[in-house]
py3Dmol code that shows the C-alpha trace and the ligand (Angstrom):
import py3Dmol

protein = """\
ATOM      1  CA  UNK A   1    -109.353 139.035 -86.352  1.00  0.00           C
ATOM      2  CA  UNK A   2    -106.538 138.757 -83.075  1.00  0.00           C
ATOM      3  CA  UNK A   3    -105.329 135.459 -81.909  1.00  0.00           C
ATOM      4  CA  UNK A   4    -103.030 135.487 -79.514  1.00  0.00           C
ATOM      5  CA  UNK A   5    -101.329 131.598 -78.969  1.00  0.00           C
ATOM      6  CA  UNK A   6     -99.790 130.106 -75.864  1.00  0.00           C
ATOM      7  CA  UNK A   7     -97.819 133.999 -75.619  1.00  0.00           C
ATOM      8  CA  UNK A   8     -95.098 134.195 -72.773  1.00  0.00           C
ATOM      9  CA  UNK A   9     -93.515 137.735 -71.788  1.00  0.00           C
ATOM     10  CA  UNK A  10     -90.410 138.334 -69.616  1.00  0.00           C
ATOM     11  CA  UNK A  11     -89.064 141.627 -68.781  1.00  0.00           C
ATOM     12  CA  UNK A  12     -85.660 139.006 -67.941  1.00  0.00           C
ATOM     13  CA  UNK A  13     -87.277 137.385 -64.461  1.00  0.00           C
ATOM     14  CA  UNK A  14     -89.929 135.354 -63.869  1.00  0.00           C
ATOM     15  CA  UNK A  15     -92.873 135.017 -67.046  1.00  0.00           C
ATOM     16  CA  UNK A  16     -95.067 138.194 -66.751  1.00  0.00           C
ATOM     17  CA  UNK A  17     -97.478 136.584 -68.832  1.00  0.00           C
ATOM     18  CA  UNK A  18     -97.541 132.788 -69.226  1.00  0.00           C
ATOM     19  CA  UNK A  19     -98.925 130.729 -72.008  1.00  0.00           C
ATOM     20  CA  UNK A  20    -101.500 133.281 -72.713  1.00  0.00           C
ATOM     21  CA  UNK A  21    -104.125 132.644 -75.479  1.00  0.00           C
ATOM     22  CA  UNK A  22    -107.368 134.830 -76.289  1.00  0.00           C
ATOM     23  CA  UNK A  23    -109.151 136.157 -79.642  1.00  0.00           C
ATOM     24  CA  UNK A  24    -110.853 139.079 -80.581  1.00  0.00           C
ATOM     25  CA  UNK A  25    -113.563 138.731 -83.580  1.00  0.00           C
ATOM     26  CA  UNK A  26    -114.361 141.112 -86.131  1.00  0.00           C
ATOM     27  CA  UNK A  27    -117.535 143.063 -84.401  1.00  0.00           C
ATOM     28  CA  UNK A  28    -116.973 142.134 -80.829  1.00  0.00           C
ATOM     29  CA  UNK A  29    -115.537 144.261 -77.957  1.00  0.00           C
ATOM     30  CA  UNK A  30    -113.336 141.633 -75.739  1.00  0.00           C
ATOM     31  CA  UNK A  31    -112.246 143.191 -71.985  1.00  0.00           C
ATOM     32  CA  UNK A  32    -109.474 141.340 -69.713  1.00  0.00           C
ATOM     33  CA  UNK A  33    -110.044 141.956 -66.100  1.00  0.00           C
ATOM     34  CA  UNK A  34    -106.988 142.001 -64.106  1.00  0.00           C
ATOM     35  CA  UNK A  35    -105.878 143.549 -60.903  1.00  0.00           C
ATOM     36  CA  UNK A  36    -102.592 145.286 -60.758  1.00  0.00           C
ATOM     37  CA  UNK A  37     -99.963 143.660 -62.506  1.00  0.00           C
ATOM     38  CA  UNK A  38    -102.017 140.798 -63.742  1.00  0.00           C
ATOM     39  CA  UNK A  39     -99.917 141.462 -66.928  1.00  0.00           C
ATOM     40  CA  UNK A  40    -103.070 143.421 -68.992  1.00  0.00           C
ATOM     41  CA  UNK A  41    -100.518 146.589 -69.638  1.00  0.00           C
ATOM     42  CA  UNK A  42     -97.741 144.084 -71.112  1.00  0.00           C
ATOM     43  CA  UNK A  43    -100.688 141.717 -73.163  1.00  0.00           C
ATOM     44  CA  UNK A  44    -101.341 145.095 -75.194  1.00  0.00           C
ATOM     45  CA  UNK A  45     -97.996 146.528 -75.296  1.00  0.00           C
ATOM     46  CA  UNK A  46     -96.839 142.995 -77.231  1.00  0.00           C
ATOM     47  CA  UNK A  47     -99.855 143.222 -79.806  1.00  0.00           C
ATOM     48  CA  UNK A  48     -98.417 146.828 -80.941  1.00  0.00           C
ATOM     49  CA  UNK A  49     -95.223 145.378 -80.985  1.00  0.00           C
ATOM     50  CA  UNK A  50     -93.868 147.329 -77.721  1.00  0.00           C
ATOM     51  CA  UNK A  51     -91.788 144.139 -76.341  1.00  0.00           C
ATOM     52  CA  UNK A  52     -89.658 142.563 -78.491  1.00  0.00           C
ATOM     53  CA  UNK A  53     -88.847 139.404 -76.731  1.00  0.00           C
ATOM     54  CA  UNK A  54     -92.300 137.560 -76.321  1.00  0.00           C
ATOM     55  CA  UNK A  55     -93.006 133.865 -76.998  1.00  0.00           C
ATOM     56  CA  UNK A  56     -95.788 132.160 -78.942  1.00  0.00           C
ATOM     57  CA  UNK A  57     -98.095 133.604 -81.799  1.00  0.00           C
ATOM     58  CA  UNK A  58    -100.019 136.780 -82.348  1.00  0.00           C
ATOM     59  CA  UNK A  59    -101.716 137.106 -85.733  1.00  0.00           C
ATOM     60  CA  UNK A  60    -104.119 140.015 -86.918  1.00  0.00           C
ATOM     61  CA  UNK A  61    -105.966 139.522 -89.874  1.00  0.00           C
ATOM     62  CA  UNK A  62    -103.776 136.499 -91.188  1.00  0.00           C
ATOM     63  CA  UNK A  63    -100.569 138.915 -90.620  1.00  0.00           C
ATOM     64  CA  UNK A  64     -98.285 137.019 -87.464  1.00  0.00           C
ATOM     65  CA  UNK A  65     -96.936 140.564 -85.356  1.00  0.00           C
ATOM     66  CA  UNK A  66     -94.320 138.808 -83.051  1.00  0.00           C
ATOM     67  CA  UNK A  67     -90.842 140.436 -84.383  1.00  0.00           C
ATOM     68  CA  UNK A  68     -92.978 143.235 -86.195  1.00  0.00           C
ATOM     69  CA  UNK A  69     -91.506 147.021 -85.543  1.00  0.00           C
ATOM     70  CA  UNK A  70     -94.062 149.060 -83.255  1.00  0.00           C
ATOM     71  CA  UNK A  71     -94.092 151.254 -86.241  1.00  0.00           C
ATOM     72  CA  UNK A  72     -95.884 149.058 -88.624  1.00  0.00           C
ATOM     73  CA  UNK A  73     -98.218 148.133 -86.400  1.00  0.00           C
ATOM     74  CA  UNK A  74    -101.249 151.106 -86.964  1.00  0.00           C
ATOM     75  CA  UNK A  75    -100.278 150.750 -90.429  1.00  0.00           C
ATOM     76  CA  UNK A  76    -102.056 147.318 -90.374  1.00  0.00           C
ATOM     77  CA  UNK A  77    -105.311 148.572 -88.853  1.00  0.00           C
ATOM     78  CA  UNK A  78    -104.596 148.766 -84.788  1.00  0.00           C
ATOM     79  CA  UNK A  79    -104.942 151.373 -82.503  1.00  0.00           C
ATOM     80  CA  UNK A  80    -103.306 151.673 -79.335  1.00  0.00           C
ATOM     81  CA  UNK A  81    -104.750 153.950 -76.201  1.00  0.00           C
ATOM     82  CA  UNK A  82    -101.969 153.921 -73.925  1.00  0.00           C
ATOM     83  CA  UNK A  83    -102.300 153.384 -70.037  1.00  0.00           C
ATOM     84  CA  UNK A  84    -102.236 156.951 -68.883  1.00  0.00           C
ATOM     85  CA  UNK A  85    -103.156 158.672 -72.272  1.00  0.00           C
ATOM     86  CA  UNK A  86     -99.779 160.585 -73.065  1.00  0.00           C
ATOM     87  CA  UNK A  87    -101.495 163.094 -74.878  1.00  0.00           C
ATOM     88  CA  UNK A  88     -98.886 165.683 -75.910  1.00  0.00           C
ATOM     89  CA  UNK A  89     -99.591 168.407 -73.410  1.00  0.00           C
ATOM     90  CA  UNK A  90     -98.198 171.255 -75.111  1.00  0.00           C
ATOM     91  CA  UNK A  91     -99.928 170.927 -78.242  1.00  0.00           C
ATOM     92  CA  UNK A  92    -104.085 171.472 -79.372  1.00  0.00           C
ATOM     93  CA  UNK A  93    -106.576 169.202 -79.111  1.00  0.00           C
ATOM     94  CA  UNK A  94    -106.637 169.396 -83.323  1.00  0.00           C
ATOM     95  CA  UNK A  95    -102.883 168.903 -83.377  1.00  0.00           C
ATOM     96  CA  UNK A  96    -103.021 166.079 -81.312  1.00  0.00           C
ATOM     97  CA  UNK A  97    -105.375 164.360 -83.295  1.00  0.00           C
ATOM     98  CA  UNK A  98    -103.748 165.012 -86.623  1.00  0.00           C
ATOM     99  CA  UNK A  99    -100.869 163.121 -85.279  1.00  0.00           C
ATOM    100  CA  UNK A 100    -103.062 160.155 -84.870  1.00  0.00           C
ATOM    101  CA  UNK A 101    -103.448 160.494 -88.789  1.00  0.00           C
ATOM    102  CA  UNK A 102     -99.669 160.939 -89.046  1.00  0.00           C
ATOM    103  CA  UNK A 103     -98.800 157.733 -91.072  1.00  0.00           C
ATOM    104  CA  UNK A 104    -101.978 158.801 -93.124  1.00  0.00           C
ATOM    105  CA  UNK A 105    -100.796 162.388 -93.760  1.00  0.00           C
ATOM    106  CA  UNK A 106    -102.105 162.846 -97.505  1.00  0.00           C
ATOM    107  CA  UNK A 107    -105.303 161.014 -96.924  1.00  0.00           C
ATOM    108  CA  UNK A 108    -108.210 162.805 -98.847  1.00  0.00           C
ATOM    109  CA  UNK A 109    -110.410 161.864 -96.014  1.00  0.00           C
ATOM    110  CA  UNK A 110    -108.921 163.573 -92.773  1.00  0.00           C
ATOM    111  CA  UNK A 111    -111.672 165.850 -92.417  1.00  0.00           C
ATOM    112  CA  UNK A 112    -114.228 163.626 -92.376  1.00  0.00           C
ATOM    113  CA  UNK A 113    -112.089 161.750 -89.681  1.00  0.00           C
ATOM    114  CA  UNK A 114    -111.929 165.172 -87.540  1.00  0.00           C
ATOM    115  CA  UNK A 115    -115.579 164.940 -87.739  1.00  0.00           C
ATOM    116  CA  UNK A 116    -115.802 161.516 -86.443  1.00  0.00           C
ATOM    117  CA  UNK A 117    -114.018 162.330 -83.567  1.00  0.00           C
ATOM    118  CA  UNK A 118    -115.658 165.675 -82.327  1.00  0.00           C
ATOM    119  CA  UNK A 119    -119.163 164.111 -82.949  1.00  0.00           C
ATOM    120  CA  UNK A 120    -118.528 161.070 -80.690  1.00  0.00           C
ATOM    121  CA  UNK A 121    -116.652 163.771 -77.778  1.00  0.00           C
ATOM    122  CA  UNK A 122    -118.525 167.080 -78.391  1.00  0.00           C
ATOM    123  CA  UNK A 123    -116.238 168.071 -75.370  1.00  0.00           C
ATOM    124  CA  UNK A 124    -113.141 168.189 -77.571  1.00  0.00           C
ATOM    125  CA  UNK A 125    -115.144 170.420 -80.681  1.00  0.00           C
ATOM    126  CA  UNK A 126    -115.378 172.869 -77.725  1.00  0.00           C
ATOM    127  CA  UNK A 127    -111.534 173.120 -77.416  1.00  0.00           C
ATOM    128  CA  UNK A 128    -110.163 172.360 -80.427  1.00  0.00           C
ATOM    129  CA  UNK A 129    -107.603 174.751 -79.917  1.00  0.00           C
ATOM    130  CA  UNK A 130    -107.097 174.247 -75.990  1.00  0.00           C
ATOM    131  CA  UNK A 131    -103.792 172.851 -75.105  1.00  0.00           C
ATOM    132  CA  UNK A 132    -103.973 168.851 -73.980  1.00  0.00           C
ATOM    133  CA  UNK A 133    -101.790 169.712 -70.945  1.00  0.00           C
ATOM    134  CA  UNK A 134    -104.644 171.878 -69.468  1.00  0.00           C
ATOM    135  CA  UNK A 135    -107.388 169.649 -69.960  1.00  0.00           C
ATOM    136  CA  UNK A 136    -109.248 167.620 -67.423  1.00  0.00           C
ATOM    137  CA  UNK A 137    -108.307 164.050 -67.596  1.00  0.00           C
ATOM    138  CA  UNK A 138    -111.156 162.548 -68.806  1.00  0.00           C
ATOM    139  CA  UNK A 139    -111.111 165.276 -71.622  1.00  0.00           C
ATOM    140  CA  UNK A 140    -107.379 164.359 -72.046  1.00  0.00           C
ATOM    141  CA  UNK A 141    -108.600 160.551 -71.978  1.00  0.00           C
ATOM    142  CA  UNK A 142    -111.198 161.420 -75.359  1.00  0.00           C
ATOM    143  CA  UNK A 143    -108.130 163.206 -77.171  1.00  0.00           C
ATOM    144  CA  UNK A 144    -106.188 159.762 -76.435  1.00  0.00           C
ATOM    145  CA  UNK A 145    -108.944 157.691 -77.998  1.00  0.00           C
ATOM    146  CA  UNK A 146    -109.852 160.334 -80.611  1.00  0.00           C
ATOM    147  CA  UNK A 147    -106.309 160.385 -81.967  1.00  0.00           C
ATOM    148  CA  UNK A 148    -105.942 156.883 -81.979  1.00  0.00           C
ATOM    149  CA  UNK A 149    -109.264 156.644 -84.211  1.00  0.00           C
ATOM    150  CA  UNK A 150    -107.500 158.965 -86.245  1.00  0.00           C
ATOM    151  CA  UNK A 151    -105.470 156.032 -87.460  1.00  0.00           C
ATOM    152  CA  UNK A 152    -108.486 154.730 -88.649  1.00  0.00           C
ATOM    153  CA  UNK A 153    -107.964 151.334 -86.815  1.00  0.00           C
ATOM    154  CA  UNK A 154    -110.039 148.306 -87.351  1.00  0.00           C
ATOM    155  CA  UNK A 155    -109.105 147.279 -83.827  1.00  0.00           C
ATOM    156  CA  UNK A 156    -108.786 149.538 -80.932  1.00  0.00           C
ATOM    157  CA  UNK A 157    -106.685 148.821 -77.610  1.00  0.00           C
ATOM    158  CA  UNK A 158    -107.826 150.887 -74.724  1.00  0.00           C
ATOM    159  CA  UNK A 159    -105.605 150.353 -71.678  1.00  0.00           C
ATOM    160  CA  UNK A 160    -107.548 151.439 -68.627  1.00  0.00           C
ATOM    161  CA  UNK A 161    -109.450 154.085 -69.979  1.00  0.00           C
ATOM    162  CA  UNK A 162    -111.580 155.074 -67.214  1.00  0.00           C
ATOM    163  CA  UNK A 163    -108.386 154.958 -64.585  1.00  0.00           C
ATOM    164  CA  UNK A 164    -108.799 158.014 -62.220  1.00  0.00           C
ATOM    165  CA  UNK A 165    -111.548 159.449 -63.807  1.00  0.00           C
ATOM    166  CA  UNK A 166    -115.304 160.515 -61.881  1.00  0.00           C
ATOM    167  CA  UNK A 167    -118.035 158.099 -62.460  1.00  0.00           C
ATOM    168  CA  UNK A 168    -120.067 160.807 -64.816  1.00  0.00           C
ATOM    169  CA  UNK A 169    -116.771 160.508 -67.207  1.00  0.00           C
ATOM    170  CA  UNK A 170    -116.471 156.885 -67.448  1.00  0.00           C
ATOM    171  CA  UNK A 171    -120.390 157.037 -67.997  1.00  0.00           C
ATOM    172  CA  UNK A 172    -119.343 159.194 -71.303  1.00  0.00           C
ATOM    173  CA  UNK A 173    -116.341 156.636 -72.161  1.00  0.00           C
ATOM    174  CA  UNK A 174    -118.254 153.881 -71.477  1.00  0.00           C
ATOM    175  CA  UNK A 175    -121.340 155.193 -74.206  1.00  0.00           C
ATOM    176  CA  UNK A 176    -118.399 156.234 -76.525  1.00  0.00           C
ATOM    177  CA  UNK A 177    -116.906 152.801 -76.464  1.00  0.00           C
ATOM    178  CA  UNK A 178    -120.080 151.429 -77.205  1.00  0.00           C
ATOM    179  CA  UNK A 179    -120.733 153.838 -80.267  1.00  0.00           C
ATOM    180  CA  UNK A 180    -117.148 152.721 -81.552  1.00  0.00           C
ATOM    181  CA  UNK A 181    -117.896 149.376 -81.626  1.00  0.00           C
ATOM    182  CA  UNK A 182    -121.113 150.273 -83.250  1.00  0.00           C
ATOM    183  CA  UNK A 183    -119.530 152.186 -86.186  1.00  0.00           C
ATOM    184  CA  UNK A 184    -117.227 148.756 -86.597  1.00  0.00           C
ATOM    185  CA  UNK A 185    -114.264 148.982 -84.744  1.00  0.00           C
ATOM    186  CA  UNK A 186    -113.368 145.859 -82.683  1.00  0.00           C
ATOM    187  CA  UNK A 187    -112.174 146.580 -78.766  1.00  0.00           C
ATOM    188  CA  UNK A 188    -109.912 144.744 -76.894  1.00  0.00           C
ATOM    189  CA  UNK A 189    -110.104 146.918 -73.147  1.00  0.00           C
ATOM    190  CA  UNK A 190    -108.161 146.314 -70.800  1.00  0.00           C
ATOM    191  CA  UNK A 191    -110.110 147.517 -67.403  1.00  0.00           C
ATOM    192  CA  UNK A 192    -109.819 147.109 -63.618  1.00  0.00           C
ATOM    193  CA  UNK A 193    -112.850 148.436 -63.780  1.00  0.00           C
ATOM    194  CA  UNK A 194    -114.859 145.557 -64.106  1.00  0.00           C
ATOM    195  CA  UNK A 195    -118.413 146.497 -64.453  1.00  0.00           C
ATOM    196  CA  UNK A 196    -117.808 149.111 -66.716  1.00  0.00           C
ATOM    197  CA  UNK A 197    -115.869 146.322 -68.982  1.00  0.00           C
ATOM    198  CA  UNK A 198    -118.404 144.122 -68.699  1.00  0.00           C
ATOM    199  CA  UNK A 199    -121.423 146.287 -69.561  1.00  0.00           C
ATOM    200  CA  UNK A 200    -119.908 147.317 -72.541  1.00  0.00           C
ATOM    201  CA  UNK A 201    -117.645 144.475 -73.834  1.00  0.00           C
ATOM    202  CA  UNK A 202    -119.412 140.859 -75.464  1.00  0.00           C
ATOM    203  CA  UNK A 203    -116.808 138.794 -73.881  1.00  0.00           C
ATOM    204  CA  UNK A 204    -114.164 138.580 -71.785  1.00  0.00           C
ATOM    205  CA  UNK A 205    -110.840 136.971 -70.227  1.00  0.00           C
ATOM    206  CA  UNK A 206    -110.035 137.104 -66.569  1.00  0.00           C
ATOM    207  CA  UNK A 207    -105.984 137.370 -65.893  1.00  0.00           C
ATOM    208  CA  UNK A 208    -103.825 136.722 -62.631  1.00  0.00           C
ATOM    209  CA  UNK A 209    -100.513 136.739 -62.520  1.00  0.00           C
ATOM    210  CA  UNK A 210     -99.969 136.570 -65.553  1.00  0.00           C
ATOM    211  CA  UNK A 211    -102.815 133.832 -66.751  1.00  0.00           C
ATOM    212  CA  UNK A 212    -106.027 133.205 -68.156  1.00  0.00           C
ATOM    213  CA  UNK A 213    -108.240 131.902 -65.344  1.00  0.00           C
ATOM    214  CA  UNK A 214    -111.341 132.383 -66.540  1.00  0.00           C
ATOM    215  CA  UNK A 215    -113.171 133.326 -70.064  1.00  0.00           C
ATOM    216  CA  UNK A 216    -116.856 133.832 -71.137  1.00  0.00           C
ATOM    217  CA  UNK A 217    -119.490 136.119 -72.283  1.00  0.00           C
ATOM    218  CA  UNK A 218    -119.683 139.294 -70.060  1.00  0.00           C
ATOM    219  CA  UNK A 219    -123.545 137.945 -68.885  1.00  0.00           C
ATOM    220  CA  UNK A 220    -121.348 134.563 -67.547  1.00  0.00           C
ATOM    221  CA  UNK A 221    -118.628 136.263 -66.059  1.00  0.00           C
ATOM    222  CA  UNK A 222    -120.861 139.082 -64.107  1.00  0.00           C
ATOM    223  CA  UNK A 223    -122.631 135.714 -62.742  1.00  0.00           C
ATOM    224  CA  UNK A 224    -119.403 133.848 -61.377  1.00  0.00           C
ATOM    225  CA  UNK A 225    -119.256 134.089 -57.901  1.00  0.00           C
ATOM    226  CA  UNK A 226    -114.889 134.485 -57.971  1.00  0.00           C
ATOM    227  CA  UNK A 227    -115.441 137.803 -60.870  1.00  0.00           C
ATOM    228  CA  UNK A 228    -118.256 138.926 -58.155  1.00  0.00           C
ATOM    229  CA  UNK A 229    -116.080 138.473 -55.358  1.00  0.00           C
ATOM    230  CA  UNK A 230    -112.724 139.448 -56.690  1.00  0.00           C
ATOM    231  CA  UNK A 231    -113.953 142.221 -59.329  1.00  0.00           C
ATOM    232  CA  UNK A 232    -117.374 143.421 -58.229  1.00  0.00           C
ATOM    233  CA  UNK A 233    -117.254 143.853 -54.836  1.00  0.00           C
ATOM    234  CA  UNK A 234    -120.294 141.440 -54.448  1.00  0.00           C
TER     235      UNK A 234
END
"""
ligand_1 = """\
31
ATP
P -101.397 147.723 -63.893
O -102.879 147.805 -63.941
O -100.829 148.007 -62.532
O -100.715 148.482 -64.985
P -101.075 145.331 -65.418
O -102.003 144.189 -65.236
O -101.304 146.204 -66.604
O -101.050 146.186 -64.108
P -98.348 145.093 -66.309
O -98.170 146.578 -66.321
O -98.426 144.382 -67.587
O -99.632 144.719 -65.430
O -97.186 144.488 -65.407
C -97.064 143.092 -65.171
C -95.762 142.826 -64.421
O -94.651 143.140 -65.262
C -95.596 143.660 -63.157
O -95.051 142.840 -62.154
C -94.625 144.744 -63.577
O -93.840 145.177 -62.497
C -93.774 144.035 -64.608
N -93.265 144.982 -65.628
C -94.029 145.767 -66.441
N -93.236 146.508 -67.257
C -91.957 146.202 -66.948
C -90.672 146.615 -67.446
N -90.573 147.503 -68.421
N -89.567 146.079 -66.870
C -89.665 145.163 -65.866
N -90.836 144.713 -65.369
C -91.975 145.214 -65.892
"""
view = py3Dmol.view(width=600, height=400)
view.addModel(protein, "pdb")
view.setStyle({"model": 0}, {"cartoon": {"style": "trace"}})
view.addModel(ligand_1, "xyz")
view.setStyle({"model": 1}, {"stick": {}})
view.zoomTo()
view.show()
């Protein structure tokens, strides 16, 4: 569904990500672990066509996205949960998710995607019309991911989702993740937060500075003594 081939990103120094190559399947949920600055922020960023001068090949669906305007990009199925959610704080919960479905305006079917949304984060049904600004961050996190689903994307990029949040919050991400993989959305998640990645994800991609070190299911990469060492604080 996503390859990404041999991709190189500069920001005009040294390669922030170097020769980079991973895949995403239809069905699966992929993570890449990372610490800081292991270039996981920039890998998404370049699939949603953020960063226009990166090197190699990134194809969805048959459909190459290098050179691409951001703008097309949701329009060909991808959703994009930014690193620090940039909700828009002085509008609703509803209003923020209708601008999810903003490409989609006359869709028949917006209710129905409403629906989706407040059934997977019964949170956000409670304050529909609570400004995002005031909400708690995980809240604020579920009005990220509910108005990228509103976009209807066949595959979802969640950068950091459970940053800053208190473990009984990521518990609800992490369940909601699952269920959105369940429904048939692919998810590529981006996590320093290795275990929840890697309880929730099939596969998934280790990055340092800016390369793949190592790759596997999430079963082999919980075993590997470096992930243990390096990401689980074993
Ligand atoms: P974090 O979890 O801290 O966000 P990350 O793995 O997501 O880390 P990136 O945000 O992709 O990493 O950053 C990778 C490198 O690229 C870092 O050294 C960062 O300083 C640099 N970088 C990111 N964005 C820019 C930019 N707009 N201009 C210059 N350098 C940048």
């Amino acid at each position: 569904m996503l390859e990404v081939s041999n991709l190189s990103v500069s920001y005009g120094g040294p390669d922030v990500l170097s020769g980079v190559s991973l895949e995403v399947k239809a069905g699966e949920t992929v993570a890449v672990l990372g610490a800081n600055t292991a270039g996981k922020t920039t890998l998404l960023r370049t699939v949603s066509g953020l960063i226009p001068k990166a090197r190699g090949n990134v194809v969805f669906e048959n459909s190459p996205l290098l050179g691409r305007p951001a703008h097309s990009i949701p329009k060909l199925g991808i959703g994009h949960v930014p690193e620090g959610r940039h909700v828009f704080p002085r509008m609703s919960t509803m209003d923020n998710l209708m601008m999810g479905a903003y490409g989609d305006r006359r869709a028949t079917d917006l209710g129905a995607r409403v629906d989706r949304v407040l059934t997977l984060f019964p949170r956000l049904a409670e304050r529909r019309t609570q400004m995002a600004g005031s909400m708690s961050g995980g809240e604020q996190q579920m009005v990220a991911i509910g108005r990228a689903l509103m976009g209807n994307p066949k595959l979802l990029l969640l950068d950091e989702p459970s940053h800053g949040l208190a473990p009984i919050v990521v518990e609800e991400l992490h369940r909601a993740i699952g269920e959105i993989n369940r429904q048939g959305v692919s998810v590529l998640l981006v996590e320093q937060n290795a275990i929840l990645a890697l309880s929730v994800a099939h596969r998934g991609y280790v990055l340092e500075a800016g390369h793949v070190v190592l790759s596997g299911t999430s079963q082999s990469l919980k075993a590997d003594p470096g992930v243990r060492r390096a990401y689980l604080g074993v």
